[in-house]
TORGUTI-32384 format. One record per residue (C-alpha): residue number from 1; residue in three letters; x, y, z. Coordinates in steps of 0.5 Angstrom, whole numbers, plus 2048, in hexadecimal, padded with zeros to 3 digits. Layout:
// residues N
TIVO   n res   u   v   w
TIVO NUM Ala   X   Y   Z
...
END
This chain:
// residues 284
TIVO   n res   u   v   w
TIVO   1 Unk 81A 8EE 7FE
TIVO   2 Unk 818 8F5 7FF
TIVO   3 Unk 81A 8FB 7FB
TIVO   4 Unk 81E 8FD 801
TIVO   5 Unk 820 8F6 803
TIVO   6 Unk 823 8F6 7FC
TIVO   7 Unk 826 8FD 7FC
TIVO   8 Unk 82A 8FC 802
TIVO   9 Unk 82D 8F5 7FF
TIVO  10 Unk 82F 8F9 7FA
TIVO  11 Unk 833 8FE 7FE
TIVO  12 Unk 836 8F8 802
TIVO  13 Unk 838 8F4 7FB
TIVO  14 Unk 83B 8FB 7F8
TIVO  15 Unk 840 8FC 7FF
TIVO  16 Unk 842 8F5 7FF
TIVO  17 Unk 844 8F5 7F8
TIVO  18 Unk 83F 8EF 7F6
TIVO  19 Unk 83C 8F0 7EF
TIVO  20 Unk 838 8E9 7EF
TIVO  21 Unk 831 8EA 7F4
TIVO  22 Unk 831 8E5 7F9
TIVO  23 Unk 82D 8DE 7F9
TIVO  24 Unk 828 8DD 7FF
TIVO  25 Unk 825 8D5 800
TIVO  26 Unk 81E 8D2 802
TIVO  27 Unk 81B 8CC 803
TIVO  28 Unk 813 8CD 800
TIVO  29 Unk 80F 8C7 7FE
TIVO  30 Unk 80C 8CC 7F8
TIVO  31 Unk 811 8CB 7F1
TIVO  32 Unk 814 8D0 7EE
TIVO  33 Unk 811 8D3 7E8
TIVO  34 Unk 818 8D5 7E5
TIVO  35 Unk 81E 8D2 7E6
TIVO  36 Unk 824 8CC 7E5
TIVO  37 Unk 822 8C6 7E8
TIVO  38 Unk 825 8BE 7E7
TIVO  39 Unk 822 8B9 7E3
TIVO  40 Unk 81C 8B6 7E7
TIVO  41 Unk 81E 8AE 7E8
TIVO  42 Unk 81F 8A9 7EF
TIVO  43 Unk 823 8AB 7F4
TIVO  44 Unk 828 8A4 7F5
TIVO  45 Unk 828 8A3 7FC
TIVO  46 Unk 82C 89F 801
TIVO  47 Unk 827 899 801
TIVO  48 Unk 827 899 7FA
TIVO  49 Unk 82E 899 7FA
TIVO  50 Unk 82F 893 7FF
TIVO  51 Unk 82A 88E 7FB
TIVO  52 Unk 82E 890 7F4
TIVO  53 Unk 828 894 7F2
TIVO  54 Unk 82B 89B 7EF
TIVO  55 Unk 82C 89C 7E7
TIVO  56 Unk 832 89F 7E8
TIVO  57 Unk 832 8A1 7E1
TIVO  58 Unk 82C 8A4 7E1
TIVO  59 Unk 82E 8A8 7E7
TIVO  60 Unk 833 8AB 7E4
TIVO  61 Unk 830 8AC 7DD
TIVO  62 Unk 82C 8B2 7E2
TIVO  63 Unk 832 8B4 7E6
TIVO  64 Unk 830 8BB 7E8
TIVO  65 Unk 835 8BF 7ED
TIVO  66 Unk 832 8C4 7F2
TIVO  67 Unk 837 8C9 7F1
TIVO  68 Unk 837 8C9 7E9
TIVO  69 Unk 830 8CA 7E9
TIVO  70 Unk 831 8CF 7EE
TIVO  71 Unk 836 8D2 7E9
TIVO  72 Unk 831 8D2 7E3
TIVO  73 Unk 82C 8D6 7E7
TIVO  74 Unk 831 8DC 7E9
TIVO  75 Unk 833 8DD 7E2
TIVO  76 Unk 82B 8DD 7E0
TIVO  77 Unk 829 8E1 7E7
TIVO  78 Unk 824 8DC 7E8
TIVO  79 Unk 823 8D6 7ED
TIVO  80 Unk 826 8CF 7EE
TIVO  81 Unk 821 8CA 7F1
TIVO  82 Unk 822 8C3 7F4
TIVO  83 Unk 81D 8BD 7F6
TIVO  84 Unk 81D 8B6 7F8
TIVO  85 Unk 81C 8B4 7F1
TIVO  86 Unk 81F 8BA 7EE
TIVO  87 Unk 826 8B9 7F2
TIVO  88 Unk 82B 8B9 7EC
TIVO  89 Unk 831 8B6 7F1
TIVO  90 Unk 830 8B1 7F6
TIVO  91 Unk 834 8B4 7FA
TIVO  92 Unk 831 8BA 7FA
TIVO  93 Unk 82B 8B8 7FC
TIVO  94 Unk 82E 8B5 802
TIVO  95 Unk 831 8BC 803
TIVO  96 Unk 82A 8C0 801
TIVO  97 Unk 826 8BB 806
TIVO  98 Unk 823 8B6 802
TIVO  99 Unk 827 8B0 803
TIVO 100 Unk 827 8AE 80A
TIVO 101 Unk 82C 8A9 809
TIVO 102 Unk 833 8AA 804
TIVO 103 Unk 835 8A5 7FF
TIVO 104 Unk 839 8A1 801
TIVO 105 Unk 83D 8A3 7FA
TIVO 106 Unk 83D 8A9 7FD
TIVO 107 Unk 842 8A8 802
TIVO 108 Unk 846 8A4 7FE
TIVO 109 Unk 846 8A9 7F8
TIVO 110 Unk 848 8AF 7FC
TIVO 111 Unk 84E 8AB 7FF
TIVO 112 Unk 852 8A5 7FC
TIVO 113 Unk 84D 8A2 7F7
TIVO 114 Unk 84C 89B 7F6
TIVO 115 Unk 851 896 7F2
TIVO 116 Unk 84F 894 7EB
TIVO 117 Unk 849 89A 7EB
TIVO 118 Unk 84A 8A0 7EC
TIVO 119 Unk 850 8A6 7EE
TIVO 120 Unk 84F 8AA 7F4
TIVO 121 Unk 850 8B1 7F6
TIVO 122 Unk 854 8B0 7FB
TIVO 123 Unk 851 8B5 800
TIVO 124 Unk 850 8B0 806
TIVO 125 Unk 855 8AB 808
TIVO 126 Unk 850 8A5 808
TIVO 127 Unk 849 8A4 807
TIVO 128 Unk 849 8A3 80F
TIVO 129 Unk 84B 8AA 80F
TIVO 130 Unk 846 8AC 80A
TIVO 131 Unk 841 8A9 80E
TIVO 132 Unk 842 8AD 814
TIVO 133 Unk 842 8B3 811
TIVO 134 Unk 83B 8B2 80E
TIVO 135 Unk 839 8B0 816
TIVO 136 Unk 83C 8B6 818
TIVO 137 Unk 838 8BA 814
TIVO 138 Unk 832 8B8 814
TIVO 139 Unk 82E 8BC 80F
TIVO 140 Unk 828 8BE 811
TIVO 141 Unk 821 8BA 80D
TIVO 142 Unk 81F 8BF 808
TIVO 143 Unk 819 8C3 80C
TIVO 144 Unk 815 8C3 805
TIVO 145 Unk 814 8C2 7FF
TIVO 146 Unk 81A 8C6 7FA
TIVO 147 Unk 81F 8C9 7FB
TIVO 148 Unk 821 8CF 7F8
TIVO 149 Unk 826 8D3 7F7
TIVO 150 Unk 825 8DA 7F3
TIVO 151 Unk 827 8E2 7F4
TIVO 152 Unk 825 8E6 7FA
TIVO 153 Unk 821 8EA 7F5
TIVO 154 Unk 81D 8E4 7F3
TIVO 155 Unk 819 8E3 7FB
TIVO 156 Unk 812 8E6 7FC
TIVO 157 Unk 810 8E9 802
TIVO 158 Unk 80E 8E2 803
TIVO 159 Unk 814 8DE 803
TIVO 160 Unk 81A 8DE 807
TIVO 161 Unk 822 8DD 806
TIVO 162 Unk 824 8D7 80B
TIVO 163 Unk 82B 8D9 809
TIVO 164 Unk 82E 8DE 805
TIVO 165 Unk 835 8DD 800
TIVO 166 Unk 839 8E1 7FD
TIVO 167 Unk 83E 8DF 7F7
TIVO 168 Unk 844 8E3 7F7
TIVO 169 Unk 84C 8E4 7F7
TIVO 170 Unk 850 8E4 7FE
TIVO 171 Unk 850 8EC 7FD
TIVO 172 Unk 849 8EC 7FF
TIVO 173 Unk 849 8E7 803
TIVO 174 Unk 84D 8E9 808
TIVO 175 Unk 848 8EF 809
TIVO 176 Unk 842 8EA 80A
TIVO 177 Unk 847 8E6 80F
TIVO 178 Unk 84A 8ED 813
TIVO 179 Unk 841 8EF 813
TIVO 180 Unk 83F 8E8 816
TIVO 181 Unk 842 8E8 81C
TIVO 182 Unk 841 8F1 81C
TIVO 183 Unk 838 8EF 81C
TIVO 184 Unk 839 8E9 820
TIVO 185 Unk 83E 8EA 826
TIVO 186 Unk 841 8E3 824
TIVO 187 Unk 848 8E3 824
TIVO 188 Unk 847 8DB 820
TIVO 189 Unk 842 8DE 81D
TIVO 190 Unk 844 8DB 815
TIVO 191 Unk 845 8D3 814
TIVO 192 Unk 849 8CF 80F
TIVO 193 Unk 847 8C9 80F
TIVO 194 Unk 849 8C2 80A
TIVO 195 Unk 843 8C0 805
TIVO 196 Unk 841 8C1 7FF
TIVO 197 Unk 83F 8C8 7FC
TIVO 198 Unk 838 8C6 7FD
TIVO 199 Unk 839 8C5 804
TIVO 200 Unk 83D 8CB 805
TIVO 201 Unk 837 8CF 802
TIVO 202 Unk 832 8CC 806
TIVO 203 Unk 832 8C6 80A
TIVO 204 Unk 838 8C9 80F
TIVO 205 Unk 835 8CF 810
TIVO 206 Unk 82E 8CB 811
TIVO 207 Unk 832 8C6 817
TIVO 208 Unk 834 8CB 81B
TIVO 209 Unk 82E 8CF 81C
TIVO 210 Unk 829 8C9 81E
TIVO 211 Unk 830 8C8 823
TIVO 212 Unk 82E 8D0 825
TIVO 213 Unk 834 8D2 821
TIVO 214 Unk 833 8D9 81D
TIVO 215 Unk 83A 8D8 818
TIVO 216 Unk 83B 8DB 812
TIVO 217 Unk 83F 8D4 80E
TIVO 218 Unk 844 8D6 809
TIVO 219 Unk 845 8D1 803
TIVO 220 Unk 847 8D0 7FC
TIVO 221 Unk 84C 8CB 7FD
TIVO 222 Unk 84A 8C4 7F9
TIVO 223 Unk 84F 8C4 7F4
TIVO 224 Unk 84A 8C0 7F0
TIVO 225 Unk 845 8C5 7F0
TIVO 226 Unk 84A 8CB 7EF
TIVO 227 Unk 848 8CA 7E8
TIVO 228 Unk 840 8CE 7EA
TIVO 229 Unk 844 8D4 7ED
TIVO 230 Unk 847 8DA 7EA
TIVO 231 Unk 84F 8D9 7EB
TIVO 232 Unk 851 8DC 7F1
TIVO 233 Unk 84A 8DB 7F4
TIVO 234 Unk 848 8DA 7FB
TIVO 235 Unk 841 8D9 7FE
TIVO 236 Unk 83F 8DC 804
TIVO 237 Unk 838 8DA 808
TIVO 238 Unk 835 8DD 80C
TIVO 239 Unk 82E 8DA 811
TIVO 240 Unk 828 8E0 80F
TIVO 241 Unk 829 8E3 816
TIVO 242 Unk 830 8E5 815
TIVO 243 Unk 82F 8E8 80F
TIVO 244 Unk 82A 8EC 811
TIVO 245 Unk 82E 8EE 817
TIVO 246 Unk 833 8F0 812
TIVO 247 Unk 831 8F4 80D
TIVO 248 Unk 82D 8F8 813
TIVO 249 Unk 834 8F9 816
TIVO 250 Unk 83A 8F9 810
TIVO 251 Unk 838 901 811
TIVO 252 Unk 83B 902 817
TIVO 253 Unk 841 8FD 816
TIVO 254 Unk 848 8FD 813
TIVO 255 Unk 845 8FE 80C
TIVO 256 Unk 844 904 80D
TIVO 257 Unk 84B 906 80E
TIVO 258 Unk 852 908 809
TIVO 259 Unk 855 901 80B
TIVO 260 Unk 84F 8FE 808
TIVO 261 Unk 850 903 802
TIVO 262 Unk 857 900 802
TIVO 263 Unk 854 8F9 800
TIVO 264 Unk 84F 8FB 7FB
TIVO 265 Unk 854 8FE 7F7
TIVO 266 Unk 857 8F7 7F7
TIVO 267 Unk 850 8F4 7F4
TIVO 268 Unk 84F 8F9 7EF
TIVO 269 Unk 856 8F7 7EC
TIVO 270 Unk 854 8F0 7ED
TIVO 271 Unk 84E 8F1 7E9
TIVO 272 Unk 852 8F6 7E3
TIVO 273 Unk 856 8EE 7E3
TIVO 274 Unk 84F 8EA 7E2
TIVO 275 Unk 84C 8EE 7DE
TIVO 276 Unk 846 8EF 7E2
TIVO 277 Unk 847 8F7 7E4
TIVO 278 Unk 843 8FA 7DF
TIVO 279 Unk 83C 8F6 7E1
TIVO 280 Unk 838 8F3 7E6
TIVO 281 Unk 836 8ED 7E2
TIVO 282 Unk 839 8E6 7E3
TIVO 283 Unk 840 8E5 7E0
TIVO 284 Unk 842 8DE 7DE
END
């Protein structure tokens, strides 16, 4: 990112009250040189699945969740990265474009599980229903190599962010959602839809462009992956292309107001709770 591409992202961070430097991701067929990546092993796939072929120990001895990952990197300031062979959660990489076709132990995990085997996380009332919604969504077939996860501050001049996420509380987040719709004229501008926090962050907002739909999607929902999350936290993303628009906008906008001053006395009280008033770093 430029020097004043920076400066202004900061001024916009510092009138929404965000501490943390949002997280830009790209496909690239070129590896990071720094960042956190899962072990490299096979990717179990439905085929393999049906012939009985899958080591399901050795599966889950690499098990790697996206968003964990994702949380390792923010704390480091660094990227996450994600491959065919560098995948970490099998429904991660359905999710992140690297598998066509889920497992079938997929839709049986995030619903009713299967007797004698394994729990469920009851997210779904039946493996049907997860089977629909994996049809539903139809993640778009990774268009390269890697994908990367990392802080805006990290893209070159040669790199570009397809989507942009912010990782903040609801103080905050009720700014992002009132400017998306004041950039845009979209009064349906800003979605929330079921999935797993990696499907809130990318896939969603991903699916709705290759239908023409620019939306931000709020996330952050996945039980199982509130544990990657602050307490309280929400992610917000937005397609690059939205964002663009909204930092060229947030000036004239609401942001600029005392109703806006009234709130942001509420997320320096929220900050003196956490901890977090005193510094611009990553807090636990």
């Amino acid at each position: 990112m430029s020097e004043n591409s920076i400066s202004e992202s900061k001024a916009f961070l510092e009138i929404l009250g965000i501490s943390e430097e949002p997280f830009g991701v790209y496909y690239t067929d070129q590896e990071p040189k720094d960042g956190f990546t899962p072990k490299s092993r096979s990717l179990p796939t439905l085929e393999k699945e049906k012939g009985d072929k899958i080591d399901w120990g050795l599966v889950f001895e690499g098990f790697s969740c996206v968003m964990g990952l994702i949380w390792r990197a923010r704390k480091k300031g660094t990227s996450a990265y994600f491959s065919r062979e560098n995948f970490g959660c099998f429904g991660g990489a359905f999710y992140l474009g690297f598998l066509k076709r889920p497992l079938d132990f997929v839709a049986h995990f995030v619903s009713t599980g299967s007797p004698n085997r394994f729990e469920g996380e009851r997210y779904l009332e039946s493996p049907e229903v997860a089977k629909m919604f994996f049809k539903t969504i139809a993640p778009r077939p990774a268009p390269a190599s890697f994908c990367v996860f990392k802080p805006l501050s990290l893209f070159t001049d040669f790199e570009k962010p397809e989507l942009v996420i912010f990782f903040a509380r609801p103080e905050s987040i009720c700014g992002l959602h009132q400017l998306a719709t004041f950039a845009t004229n979209d009064f349906e501008a800003v979605l929330s839809p079921f999935g797993p926090g990696c499907a809130g962050i990318l896939t969603w907002p991903l699916h709705l462009l290759a239908q023409g739909k620019s939306k931000a999607v709020l996330g952050g929902w996945d039980p199982t992956e509130r544990r990657y999350v602050k307490t309280d936290e929400l992610t917000f993303t937005v397609p690059g292309e939205m964002y663009n628009r909204m930092l060229a906008r947030w000036r004239e906008s609401f942001l600029i107001t005392k109703t806006w001053d009234s709130v942001r006395k509420k997320i320096e009280r929220s900050k003196k709770v956490w901890g977090e008033e005193a510094s611009d770093q990553f807090q636990k």
